[in-house]
C-alpha positions in Angstrom: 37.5 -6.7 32.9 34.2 -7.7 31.0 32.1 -10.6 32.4 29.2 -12.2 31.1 26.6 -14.2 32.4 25.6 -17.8 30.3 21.8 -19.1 30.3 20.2 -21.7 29.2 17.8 -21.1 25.9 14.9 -22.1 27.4 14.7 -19.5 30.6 12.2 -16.6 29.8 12.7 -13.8 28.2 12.0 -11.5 31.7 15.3 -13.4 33.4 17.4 -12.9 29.8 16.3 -9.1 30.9 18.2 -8.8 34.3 21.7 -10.5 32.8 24.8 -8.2 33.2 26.9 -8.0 30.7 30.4 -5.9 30.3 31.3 -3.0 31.8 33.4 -0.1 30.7 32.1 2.9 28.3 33.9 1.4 25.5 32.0 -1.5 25.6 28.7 0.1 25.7 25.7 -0.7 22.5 25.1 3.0 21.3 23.5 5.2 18.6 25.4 5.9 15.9 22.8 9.1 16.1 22.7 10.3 19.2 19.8 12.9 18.6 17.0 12.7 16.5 14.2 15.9 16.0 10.7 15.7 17.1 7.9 15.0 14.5 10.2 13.5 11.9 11.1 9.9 10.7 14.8 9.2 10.8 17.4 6.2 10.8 18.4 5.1 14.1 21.4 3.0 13.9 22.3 0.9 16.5 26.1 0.2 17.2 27.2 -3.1 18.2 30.7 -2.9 18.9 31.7 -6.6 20.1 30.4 -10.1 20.9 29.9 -11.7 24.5 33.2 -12.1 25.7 34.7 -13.3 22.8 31.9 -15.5 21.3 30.0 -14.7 18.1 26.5 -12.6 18.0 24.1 -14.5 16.4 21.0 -12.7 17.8 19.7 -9.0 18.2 17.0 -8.0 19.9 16.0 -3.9 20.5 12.5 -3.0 22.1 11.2 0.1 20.9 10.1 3.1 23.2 6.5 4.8 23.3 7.5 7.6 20.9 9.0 5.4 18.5 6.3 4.7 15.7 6.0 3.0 12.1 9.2 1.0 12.7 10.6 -0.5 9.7 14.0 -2.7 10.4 16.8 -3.1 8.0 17.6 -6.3 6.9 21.1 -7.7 6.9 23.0 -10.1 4.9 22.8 -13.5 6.3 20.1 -12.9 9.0 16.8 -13.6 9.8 14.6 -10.6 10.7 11.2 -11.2 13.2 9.3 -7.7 13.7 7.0 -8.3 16.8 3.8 -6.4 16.4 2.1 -4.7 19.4 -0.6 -2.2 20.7 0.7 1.7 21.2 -0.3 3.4 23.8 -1.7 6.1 22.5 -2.9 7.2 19.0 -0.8 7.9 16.6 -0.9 10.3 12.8 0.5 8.9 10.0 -0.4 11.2 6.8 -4.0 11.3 8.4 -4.7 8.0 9.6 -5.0 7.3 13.4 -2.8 4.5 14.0 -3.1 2.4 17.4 -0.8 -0.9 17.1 2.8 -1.1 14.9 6.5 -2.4 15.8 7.3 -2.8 19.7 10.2 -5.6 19.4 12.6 -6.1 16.4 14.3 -9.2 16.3 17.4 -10.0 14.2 18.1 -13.8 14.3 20.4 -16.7 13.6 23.5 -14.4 12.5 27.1 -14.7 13.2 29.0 -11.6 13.6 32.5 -13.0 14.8 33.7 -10.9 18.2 36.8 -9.5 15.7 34.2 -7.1 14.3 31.1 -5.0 14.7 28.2 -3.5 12.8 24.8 -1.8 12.9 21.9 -2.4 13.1 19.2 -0.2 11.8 15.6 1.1 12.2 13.5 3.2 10.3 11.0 4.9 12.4 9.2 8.1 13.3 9.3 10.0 16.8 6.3 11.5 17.3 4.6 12.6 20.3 8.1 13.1 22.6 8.5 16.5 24.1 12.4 17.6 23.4 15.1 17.6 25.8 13.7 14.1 26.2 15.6 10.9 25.6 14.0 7.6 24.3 15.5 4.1 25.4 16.2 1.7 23.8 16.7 -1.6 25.7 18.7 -4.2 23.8 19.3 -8.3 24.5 22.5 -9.4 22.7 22.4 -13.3 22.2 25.9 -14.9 21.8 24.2 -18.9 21.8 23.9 -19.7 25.3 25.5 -16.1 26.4 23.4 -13.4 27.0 24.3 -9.3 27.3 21.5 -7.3 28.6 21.6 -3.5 27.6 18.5 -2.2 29.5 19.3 -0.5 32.5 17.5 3.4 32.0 18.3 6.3 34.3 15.2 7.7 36.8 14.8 11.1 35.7 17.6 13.4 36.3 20.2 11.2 37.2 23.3 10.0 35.3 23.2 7.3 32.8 27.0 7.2 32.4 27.4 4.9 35.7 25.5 2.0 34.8 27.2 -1.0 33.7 24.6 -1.6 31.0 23.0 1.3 30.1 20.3 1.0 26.9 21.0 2.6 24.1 19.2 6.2 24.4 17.8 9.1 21.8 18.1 12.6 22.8 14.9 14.3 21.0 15.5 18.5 19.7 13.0 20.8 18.8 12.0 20.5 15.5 10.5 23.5 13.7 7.2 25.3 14.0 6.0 23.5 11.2 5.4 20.1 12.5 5.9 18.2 9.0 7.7 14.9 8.7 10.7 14.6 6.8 10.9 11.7 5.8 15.0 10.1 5.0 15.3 8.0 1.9 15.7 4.5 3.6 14.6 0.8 2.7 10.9 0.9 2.7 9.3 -2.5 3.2 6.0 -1.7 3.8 2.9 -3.2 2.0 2.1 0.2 0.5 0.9 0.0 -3.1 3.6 1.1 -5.4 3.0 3.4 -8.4 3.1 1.5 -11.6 6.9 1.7 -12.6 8.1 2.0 -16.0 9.9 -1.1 -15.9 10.2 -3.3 -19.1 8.3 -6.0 -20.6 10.3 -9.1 -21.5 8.9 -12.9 -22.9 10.9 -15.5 -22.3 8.7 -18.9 -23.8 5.4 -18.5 -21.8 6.8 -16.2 -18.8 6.1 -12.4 -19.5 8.7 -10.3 -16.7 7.1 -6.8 -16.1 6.8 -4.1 -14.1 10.3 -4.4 -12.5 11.9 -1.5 -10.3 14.0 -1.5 -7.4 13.4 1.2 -4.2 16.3 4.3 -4.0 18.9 3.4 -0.5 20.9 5.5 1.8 24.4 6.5 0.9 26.3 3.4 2.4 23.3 1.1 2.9 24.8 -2.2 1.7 21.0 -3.7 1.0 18.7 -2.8 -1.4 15.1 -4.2 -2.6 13.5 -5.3 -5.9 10.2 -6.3 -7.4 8.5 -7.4 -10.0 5.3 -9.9 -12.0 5.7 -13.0 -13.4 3.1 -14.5 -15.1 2.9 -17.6 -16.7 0.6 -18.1 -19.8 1.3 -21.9 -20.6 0.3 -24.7 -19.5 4.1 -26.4 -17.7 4.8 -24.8 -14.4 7.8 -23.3 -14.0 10.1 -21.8 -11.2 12.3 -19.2 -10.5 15.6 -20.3 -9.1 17.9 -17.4 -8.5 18.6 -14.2 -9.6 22.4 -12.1 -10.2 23.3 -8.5 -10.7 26.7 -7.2 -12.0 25.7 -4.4 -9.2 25.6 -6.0 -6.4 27.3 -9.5 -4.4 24.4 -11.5 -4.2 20.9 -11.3 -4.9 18.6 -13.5 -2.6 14.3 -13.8 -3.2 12.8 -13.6 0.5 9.6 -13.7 1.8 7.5 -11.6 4.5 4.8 -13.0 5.9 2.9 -11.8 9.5 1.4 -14.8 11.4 0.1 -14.1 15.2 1.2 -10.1 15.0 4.5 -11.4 14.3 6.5 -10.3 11.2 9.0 -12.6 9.6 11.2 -12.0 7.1 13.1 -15.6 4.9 15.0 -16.4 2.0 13.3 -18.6 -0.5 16.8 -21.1 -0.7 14.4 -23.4 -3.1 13.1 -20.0 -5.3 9.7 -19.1 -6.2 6.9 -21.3 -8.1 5.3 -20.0 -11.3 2.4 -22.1 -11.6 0.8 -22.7 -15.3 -1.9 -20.0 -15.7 -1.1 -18.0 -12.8 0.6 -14.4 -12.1 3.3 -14.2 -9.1 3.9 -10.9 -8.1 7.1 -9.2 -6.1 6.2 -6.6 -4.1 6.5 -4.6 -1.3 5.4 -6.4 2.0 5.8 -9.7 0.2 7.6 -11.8 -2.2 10.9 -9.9 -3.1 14.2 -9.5 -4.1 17.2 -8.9 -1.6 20.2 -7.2 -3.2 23.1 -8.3 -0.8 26.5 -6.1 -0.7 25.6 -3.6 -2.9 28.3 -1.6 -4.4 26.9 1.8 -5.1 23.6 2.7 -3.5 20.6 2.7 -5.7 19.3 6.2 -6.6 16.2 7.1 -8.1 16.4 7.4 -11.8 19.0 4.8 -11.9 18.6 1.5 -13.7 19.2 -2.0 -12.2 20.3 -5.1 -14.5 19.3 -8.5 -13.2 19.9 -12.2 -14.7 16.6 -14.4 -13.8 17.1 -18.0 -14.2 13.8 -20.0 -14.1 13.9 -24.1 -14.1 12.5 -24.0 -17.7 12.5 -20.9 -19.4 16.1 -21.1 -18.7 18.5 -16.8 -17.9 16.1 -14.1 -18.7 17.6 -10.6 -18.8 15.5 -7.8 -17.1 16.1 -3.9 -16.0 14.6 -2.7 -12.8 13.6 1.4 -13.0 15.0 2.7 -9.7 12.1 4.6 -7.7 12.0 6.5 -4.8 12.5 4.8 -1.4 8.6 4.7 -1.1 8.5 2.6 -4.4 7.0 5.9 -6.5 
């Protein structure tokens, strides 16, 4: 028998923490990867196999482990995604620079996954710094409205983990080799690293010049994919972009990241983005982009995306994204 516990939404996070939630090892939250090697950057993909008793998710929330560095989240279709920035505790490599603060919490918000299905959720990250034969947890809060599952319950050392009613999710970390080089896996990068300079094409449409468009390269099976490109605006009537189509994929949304207190949120732009006269808006990663939703074959580098803008004025412009590497290069 599964049993849940129901809160009220304004309780603290720290009591949301101790809830129980179901019992039974087919009802535990899991890895779809249960390992992951030492010194490399993988996908970890979380399992959620049901809702709270019956009742919708509409809220994820995963706290990543010391070990657990340069987390990037997935987005999903139809959720809002909140990346809660925080200090390491130690100092961390990444391709040479000495990195103290990153990820801790990864929030995905104000979804509805109905009880009749499940899904993953997934994080891009690199473990670094964990000594194998060492397992990393994961502790999870599933948010069903008012109804709360807490995953977070983590074995002392030596003892067995398959007991506990809620277990977190947990990595088991293997040897790597003698080399010590990250691999990194083609995923969804959204950092704010500068692109190269794509060989997208150049298209007028009135006074809007489109350039510079490319898409990044996605996992076999990732159902979301990411687009970019400048729009600038040589006249002297502002203008807007209003939504975007591609025969490739189910929808195309524009979103927006923004970080405001060391918190990282991403939105869809529902009212589009505004080309002002004389100025240059430009999609990129990090910031202003496009959100290919339900993708049907995964974007691979070398590939070629076709898109349908529609601005408020300048009326269905025709572009082709260049498809990069996942890094945007």
């Amino acid at each position: 028998m599964k049993t849940i516990k129901t809160f009220a939404k304004t309780f603290a996070l720290a009591a949301l923490l101790s809830a129980t939630a179901f019992a039974g090892a087919e009802a535990h939250m899991t890895f779809l990867n249960k390992e992951a090697t030492q010194e490399t950057t993988i996908l970890a993909m979380l399992q959620l196999p049901h809702g709270c008793d019956g009742k919708a998710t509409t809220e994820v929330r995963v706290k990543l482990p010391e070990g657990f560095v340069f987390a990037k989240p997935q987005p999903k279709a139809g959720w809002e995604l909140e990346v809660i920035k925080g200090d390491y505790q130690k100092t961390y490599d990444n391709h040479g620079d000495k990195v103290k603060t990153g990820a801790v919490e990864i929030r995905w918000k104000n979804g509805n996954l109905s009880d009749d299905f499940y899904d993953t959720f997934v994080i891009q990250g690199k473990v670094s710094g964990v000594e194998a034969g060492t397992s990393l947890a994961f502790p999870v809060i599933q948010m069903c409205g008012d109804a709360v599952a807490a995953w977070d319950q983590v074995a002392k050392d030596g003892s067995d983990p398959h007991g506990m009613k809620n277990p977190a999710p947990l990595l088991k970390i293997v040897a790597g080799d003698s080399h010590g080089h990250d691999h990194d896996m083609a995923g969804m990068d959204m950092s704010g690293m500068a692109a190269a300079v794509p060989a997208g094409e150049t298209v007028k449409a009135g006074d809007l010049e489109i350039s510079g468009g490319f898409a990044k390269a996605m996992l076999p099976g990732q159902p979301v994919g990411g687009g970019f490109l400048t729009v600038k605006n040589s006249g002297q009537t502002n203008d807007r972009l209003v939504s975007v189509t591609s025969p490739v994929s189910g929808e195309v949304q524009i979103h927006a990241m923004e970080t405001k207190d060391n918190v990282m949120r991403m939105r869809q732009l529902k009212d589009g983005i505004a080309i002002a006269a004389g100025e240059t808006v430009k999609l990129e990663p990090g910031n202003l982009h496009l959100m290919f939703q339900k993708v049907k074959t995964p974007f691979k580098q070398g590939d070629t995306v076709p898109v349908t803008l529609t601005f408020e004025k300048a009326g269905k412009v025709d572009l082709v994204l260049q498809v990069l590497s996942a890094q945007g290069k």
